[in-house]
N, C-alpha and C positions, 0 to 999 in steps of 0.2 A: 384619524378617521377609521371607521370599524367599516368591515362586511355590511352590506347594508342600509347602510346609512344614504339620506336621497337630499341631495347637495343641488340649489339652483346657484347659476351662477350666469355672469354677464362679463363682455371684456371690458376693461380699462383702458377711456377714452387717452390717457394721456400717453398710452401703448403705443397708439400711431400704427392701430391695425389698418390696413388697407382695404376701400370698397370693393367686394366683389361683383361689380355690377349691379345690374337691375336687384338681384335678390338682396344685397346689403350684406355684411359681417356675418350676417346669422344663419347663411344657405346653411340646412344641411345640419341644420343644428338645432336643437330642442330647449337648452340653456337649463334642463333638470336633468342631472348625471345621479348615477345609484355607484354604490363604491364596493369593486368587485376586485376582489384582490388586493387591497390595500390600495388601489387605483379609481380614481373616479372615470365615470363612462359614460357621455351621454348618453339618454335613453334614445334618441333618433336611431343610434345606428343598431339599439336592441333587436332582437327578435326574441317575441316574448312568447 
């Protein structure tokens, strides 16, 4: 992955992620990360 690059992604049900409630796996979460520092980051918790 390079700087910049804009990565969608989703969990893997056979993870056995756990529901967070009402809002579901995905609270809090945008599931398109951009790759900042050799790190992916969703963009939810960007300030752009």
């Amino acid at each position: 992955m390079r700087d910049g690059d804009i990565l969608k992604w989703q969990w893997k049900p056979e993870l056995g992620w756990n529901d967070f409630g009402s809002f579901g796996d995905y609270h809090c979460k945008a599931r398109i990360a951009i790759v900042h520092e050799g790190r992916p980051l969703d963009i939810y918790w960007m300030n752009f």
